[in-house]
ZADO-993588 format. One record per residue (C-alpha): x, z, y; residue in one letter. Coordinates in steps of 0.001 Angstrom, whole numbers, plus 500000, padded with zeros to 6 digits. Example, Ala and Ser with C-alpha at 12.3 -4.5 7.8 and 13.67 -1.06 7.14 Angstrom:
BEGIN
512300507800495500A 513670507140498940S 
END
This chain:
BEGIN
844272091849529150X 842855089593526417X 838932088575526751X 836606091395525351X 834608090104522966X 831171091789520725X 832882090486517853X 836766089020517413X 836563086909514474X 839253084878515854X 841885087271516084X 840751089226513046X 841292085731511417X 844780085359512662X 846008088202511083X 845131086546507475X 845297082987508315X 847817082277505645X 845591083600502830X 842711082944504046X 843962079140504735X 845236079096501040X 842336080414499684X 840123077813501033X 842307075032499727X 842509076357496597X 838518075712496616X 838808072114497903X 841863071335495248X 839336072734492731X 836370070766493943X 834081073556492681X 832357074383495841X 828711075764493842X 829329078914491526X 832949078474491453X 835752080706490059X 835988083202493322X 832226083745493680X 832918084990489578X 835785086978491231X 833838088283494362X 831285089866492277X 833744091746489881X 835595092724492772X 833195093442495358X 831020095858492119X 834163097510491463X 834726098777495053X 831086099901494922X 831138101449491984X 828049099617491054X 826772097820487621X 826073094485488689X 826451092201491950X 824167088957492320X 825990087392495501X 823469085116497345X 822871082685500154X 822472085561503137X 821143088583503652X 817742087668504444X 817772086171500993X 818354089562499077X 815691090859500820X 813226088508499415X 815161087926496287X 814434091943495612X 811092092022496421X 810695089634493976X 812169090682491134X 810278094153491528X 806860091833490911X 805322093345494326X 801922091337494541X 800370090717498093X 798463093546499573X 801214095607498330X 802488098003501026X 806266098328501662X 807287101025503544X 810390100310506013X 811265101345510178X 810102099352513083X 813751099932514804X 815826097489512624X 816411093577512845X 813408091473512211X 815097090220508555X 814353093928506985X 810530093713507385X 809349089491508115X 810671088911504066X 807409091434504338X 805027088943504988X 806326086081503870X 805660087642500286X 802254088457501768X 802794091892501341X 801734094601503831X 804215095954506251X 804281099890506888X 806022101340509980X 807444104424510089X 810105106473512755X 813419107247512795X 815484109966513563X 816263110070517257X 819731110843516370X 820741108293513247X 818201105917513934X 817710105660510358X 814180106362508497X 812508109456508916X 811610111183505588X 808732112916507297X 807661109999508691X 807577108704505078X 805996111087503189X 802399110675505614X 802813106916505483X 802141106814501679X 798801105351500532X 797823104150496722X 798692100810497724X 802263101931498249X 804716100208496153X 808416100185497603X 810681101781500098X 813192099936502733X 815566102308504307X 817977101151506525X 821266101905507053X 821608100885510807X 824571100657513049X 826701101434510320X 824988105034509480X 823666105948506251X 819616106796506105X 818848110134504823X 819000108948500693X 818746112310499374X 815163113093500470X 814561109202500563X 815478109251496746X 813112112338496289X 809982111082497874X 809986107927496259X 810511109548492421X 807466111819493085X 805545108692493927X 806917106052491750X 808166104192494239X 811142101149494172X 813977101816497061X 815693098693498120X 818573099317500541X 819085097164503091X 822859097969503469X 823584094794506189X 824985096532508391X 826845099633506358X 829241097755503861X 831648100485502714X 829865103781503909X 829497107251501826X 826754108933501331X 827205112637500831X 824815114057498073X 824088118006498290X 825814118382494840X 828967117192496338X 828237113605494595X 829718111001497068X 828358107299496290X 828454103756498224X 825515103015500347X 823328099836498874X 824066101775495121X 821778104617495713X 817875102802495015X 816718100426492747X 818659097559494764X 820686097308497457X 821103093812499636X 824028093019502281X 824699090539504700X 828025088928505181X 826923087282508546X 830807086400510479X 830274089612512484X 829268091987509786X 832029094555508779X 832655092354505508X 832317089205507017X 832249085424506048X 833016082218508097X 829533081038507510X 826430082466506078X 826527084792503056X 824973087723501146X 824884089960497660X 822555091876495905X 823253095021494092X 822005097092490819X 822732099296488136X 820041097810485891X 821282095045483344X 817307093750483160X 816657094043486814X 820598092298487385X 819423088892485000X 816176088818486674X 817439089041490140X 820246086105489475X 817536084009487597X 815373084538491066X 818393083507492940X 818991080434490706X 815550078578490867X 814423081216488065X 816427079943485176X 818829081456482679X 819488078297481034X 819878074899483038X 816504072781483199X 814181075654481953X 812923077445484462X 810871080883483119X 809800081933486570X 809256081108490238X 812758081818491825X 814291079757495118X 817823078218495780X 819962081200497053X 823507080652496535X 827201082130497827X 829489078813498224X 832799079318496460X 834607078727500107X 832418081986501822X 833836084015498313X 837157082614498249X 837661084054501962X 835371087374501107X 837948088065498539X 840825088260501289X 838329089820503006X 837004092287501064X 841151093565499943X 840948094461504194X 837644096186504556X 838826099904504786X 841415099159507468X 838554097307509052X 836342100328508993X 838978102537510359X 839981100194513189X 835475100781514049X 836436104353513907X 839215104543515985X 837539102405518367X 834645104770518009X 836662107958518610X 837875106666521883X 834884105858523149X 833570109262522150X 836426110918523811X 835589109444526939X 832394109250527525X 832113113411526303X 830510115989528430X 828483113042530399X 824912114002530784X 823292110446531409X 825397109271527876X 824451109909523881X 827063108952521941X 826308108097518451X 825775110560516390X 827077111681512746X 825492113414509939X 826947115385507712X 825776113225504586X 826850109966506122X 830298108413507104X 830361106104510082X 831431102471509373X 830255101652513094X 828890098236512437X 827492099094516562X 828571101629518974X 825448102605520313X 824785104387523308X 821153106522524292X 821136105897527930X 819266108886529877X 815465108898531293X 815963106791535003X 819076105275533875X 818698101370534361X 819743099956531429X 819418096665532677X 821805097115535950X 824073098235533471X 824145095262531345X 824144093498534368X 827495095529535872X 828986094684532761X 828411091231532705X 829727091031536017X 832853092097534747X 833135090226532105X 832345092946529571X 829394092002526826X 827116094207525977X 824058093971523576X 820670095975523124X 819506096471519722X 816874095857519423X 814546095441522413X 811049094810520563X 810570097179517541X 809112095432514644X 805353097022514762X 804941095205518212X 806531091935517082X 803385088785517387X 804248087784513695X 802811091235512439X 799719090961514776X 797643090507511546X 798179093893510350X 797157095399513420X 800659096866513717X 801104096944517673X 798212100030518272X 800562102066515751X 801807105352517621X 805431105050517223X 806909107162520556X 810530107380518936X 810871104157518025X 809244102498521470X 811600105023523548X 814888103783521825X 813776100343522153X 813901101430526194X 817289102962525897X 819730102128523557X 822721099590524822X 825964098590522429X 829230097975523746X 832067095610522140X 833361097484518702X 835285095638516136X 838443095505514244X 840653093863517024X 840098095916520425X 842940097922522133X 843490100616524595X 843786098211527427X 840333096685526599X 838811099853525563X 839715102076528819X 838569099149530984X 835267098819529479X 834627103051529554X 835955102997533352X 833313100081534073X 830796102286531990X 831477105908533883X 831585103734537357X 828379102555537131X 826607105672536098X 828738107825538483X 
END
């Protein structure tokens, strides 16, 4: 049996070397390694697939974040609304604008923002919304959407870890997630579903004025070399990272149904178990399974577990283990006395097991057996 891996970049790069190999010395022959030809090309390519108006591709995802933020003039005080349970890159571009961070829940199910939760965490100083589309699961953007129009609120998308999912509107509509708010920002981190060899991210929008803002933000706030009309930063996509995004990017429904099937057999398995909560599916979202994330049962030690699997040579990952309101960067909003039960008891609970485009049945029936031995 070949090593189980979180991620299997390696092998996933095997299986396109020759492209992916010509493609990068295409860049060096070119010797246009800043704002070259395929980070032109990525853009186009990556906006058709999306069906969306304009792609700004970026530095990393962390960068879109801010990036956004900016170009949607939030001042500091301003309160942006986004969930504790998500990576610390959704909410610290927060505070590093000096705006105010706002907690809310999830759903115990998704994990994704709770609209409820939402609605009561409104205040006048309320200017933008961050859903997250976590694990690979879309947030609830229909009611998302809603609330923020009857408050005149901005929605940026933080779509890291969801590249390639469909939302399911009410009306039938089907639309990419990260094209649904104002802007939506991506990561292309190696073991993101579109990933790069090195750091990487994009920002989308279906506004032309929002679109030359956003790329004059990205580009030290200039539209024309030397004359700079605003403050912006240095937040650029190398034309190696888009050369092999391209290649990339031709594979990424394959990749999504390789998560899937991976998915589905770890569904199959672990069925009917009553100390096991396999992820769950709503009907408005597809599942791009970024994660496979399992809710372990009250008195199950989730730590043994990781432990049993270790010891076995299986990885295993908990995401995330401190929720963002209890985090020491935010102690100056007074974040850590929030009640936030949900979000504290996944933090307890949840455990991810190895998912990605490479694993077989061999792999995948020796990790569940490992799984169903402990808990038996």
């Amino acid at each position: 049996m070949r090593p189980i891996q979180m991620v299997d970049t390696r092998t996933q790069y095997h299986r396109i070397k020759s492209e992916v190999d010509q493609a990068v010395l295409d860049v060096l022959e070119s010797s246009a390694f800043i704002q070259g030809q395929p980070v032109k090309q990525l853009a186009a390519e990556l906006a058709a697939y999306l069906n969306v108006s304009h792609v700004i591709p970026c530095a990393n995802g962390t960068d879109a974040l801010q990036i956004a933020m900016m170009a949607l003039d939030l001042r500091p005080g301003d309160e942006v609304i986004t969930p504790s349970f998500t990576y610390i890159a959704t909410t610290e571009v927060i505070a590093l604008l000096r705006l105010t961070p706002v907690f809310v829940e999830v759903d115990p199910q998704t994990f994704c923002m709770d609209p409820e939760s939402l609605r009561k965490a409104i205040t006048p100083r309320t200017k933008a919304i961050v859903p997250v589309h976590l694990y690979g699961h879309a947030a609830p953007m229909e009611p998302i959407l809603q609330i923020a129009k009857e408050h005149g609120l901005y929605v940026i998308e933080d779509n890291a870890q969801a590249i390639g999912c469909d939302y399911r509107f009410s009306d039938g509509r089907i639309a990419k997630t990260g094209t649904l708010g104002d802007i939506g920002c991506t990561s292309f981190y190696p073991s993101k579903n579109l990933g790069a060899f090195g750091d990487g991210g994009a920002i989308f929008t279906k506004d032309a004025t929002l679109a030359e803002k956003l790329k004059m933000i990205a580009n030290h706030g200039q539209r024309t070399r030397y004359y700079h009309e605003i403050v912006g930063c240095n937040s650029r996509l190398d034309s190696i990272q888009a050369a092999i995004l391209r290649i990339k990017l031709k594979h990424l429904d394959d990749y999504n149904q390789s998560r899937r099937n991976v998915a589905s057999h770890y569904d199959r398995v672990f069925s009917g178990y009553p100390k096991i909560t396999t992820p769950h599916q709503a009907p408005y979202s597809s599942h791009v399974f970024h994660q496979y994330t399992l809710k372990l049962a009250t008195g199950v030690d989730r730590d043994g577990l990781v432990k049993f699997l270790s010891e076995r040579n299986i990885p295993s990952m908990i995401y995330y283990p401190v929720p963002g309101h209890r985090q020491a960067m935010f102690a100056e909003f007074g974040t850590a006395g929030v009640n936030m039960p949900l979000t504290d008891v996944l933090t307890n609970c949840v455990i991810s097991l190895p998912i990605h485009t490479e694993m077989d049945t061999e792999q995948l029936d020796y990790i569940t057996d490992a799984v169903l031995k402990y808990l038996s």
